[in-house]
N, C-alpha and C positions, 0 to 999 in steps of 0.2 A: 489448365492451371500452369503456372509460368514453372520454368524452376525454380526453387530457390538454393541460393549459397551461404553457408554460415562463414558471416564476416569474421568472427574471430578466430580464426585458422589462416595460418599461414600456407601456401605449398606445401610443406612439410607436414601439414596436419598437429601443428605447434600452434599452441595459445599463445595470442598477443593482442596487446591494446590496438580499438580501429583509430587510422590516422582520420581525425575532423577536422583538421585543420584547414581543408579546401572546401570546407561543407558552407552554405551560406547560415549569417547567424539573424533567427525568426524566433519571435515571441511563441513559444511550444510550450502545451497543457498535458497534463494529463491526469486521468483521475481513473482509483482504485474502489475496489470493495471489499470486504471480508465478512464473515459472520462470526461470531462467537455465542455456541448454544450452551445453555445451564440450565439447572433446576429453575422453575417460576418463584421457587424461595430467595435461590437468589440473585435473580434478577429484580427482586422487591425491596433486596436489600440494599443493593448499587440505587435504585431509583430513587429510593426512601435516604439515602448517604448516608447509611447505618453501619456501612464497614469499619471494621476495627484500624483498617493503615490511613484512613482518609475517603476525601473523595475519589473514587477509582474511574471515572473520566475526566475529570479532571487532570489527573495523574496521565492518563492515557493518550490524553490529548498532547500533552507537552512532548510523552514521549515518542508520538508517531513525528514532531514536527521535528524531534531533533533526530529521527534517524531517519528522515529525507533526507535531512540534510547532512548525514555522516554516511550516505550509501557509496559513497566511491571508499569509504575507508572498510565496507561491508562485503562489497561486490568486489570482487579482484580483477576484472577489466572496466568497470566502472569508470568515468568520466568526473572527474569533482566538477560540479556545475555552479557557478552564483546564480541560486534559487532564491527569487523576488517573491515566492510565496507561497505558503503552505497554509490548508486550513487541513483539520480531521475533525469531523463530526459525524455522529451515533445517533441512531433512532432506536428507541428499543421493541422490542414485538413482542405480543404474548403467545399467539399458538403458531409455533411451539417456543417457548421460549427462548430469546437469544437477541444482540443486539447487533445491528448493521454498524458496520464502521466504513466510512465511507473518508479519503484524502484525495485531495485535489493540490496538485503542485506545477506550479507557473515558473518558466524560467525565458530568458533571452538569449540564446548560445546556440552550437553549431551541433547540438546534439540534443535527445528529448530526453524526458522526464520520467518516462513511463517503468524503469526502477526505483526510482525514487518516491512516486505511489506508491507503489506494491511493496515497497520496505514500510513506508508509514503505517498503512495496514500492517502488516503485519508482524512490525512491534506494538503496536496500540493492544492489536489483538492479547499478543503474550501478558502485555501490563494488566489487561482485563484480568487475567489470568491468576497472576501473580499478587494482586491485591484482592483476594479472593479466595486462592485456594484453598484457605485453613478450613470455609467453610463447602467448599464444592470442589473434588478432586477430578471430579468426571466430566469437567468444561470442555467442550471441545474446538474445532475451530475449521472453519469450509469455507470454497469457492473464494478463494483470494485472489483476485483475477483483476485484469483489465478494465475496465470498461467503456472509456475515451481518451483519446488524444487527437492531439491537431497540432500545426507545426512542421516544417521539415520537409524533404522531398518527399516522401511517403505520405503526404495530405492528410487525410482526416481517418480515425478509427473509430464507430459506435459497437457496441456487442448488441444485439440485436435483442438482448433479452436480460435483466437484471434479477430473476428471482433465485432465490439458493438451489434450490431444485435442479436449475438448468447449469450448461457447463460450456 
């Protein structure tokens, strides 16, 4: 295994923004997941759109797309990127209950995407949450992770395994 160096450090061992400026700019993807488990009540309720705030993917959906795209105001070395595209979509599962959120975010710049995922996850997730919890206080929420990218001198990333269990 190579070494690796964490680019955001200075000599000094000082936080700073990395310079991209010299990086070449390539069409980079990447795409996230999370989980959010609950009672199978209410996940009947989300599915049936019986909640009392509205629809809660609906709601959730909007809101992972705009905190892709407000992650550099989130992240504090973050990159502000012009992001050409954001989806977030949910499957939901019964045993055990809980629904997969799944964001995919497409940009063309000198830098990748792959906080910009993982923030859409995982605001989606909290919205799940939050449009909810009057009736499930005990929602929890796992594996907010990676799971592809491409793009960039670092080529391509698959996680070799998507189910919540694994890490």
């Amino acid at each position: 295994m190579t070494e690796k160096t964490l680019t955001h450090l200075n000599d000094q061992g000082e936080a700073h923004m990395v310079d991209v400026s010299e990086k070449d700019v390539t069409t980079r993807m990447a795409v996230a997941e999370g989980f959010v488990f609950m009672d199978a009540g209410t996940l009947q309720l989300i599915e049936e759109g019986g909640a009392k705030k509205g629809d809660v993917l609906a709601t959730a959906r909007i809101a992972g797309i705009m905190a892709a795209k407000r992650t550099s105001e989130l992240i504090p070395l973050c990159h502000p990127l012009p992001i050409a595209k954001v989806s977030v979509e949910f499957e939901p599962r019964q045993s055990p209950p809980a629904i997969r959120v799944e964001a995919m975010v497409k940009v063309t710049a000198n830098t990748g995407v792959e906080m910009e995922a993982m923030t859409a996850v995982s605001v989606a997730c909290l919205t799940i949450y939050d449009m909810v919890k009057a009736v499930d206080r005990a929602i929890s929420f796992s594996n907010i992770r990676l799971l592809e990218k491409s793009g960039g001198r670092s080529g391509v990333f698959r996680r070799p395994s998507s189910s919540p269990e694994s890490s």
